[in-house]
C-alpha positions in Angstrom: 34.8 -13.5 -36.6 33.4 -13.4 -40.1 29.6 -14.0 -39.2 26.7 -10.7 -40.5 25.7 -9.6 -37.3 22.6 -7.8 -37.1 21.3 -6.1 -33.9 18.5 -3.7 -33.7 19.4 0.2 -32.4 18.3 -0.1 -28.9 19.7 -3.6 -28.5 23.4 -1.7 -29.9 22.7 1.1 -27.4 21.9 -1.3 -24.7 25.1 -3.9 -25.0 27.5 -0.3 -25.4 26.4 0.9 -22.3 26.8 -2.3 -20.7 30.6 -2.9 -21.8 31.4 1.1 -21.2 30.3 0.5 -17.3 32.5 -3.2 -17.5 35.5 -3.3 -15.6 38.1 -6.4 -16.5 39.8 -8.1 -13.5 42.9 -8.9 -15.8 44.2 -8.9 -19.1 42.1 -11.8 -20.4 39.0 -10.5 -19.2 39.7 -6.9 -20.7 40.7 -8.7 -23.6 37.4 -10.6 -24.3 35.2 -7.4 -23.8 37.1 -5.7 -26.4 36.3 -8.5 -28.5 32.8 -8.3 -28.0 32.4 -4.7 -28.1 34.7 -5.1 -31.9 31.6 -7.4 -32.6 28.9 -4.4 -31.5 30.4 -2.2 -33.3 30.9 -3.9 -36.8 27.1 -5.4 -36.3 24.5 -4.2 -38.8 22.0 -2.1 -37.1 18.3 -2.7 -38.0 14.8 -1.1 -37.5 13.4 -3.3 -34.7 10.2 -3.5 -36.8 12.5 -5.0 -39.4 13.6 -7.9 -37.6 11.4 -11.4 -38.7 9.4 -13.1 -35.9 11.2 -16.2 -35.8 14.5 -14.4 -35.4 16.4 -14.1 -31.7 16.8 -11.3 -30.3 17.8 -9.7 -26.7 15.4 -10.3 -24.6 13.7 -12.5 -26.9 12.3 -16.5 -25.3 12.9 -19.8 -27.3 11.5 -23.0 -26.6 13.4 -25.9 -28.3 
């Protein structure tokens, strides 16, 4: 993926601690977490209080 990702310190914290206690049931699996932890990891980390209101973030509620 290309995409600027940008996640806020305690949201980077939160989603590595996640994938470190993640076990894969098979290749595929294991496979997708690395890709997702990839993603953590290259994401731009921001001051929470730096994030906009109208921007999603973990834990965040949208109404559409």
């Amino acid at each position: 993926m290309n995409d600027l990702i940008t996640i806020t310190k305690d949201n980077r914290e939160a989603l590595l601690r996640l994938l470190d206690g993640m076990a894969a049931s098979d290749a595929a699996e294991r496979e997708r977490l690395q890709e997702l932890q990839g993603e953590v990891e290259r994401a731009t980390v921001a001051d929470a209080q730096m994030i906009d209101a109208d921007v999603v973030t973990m834990n965040s509620r949208v109404s559409l």
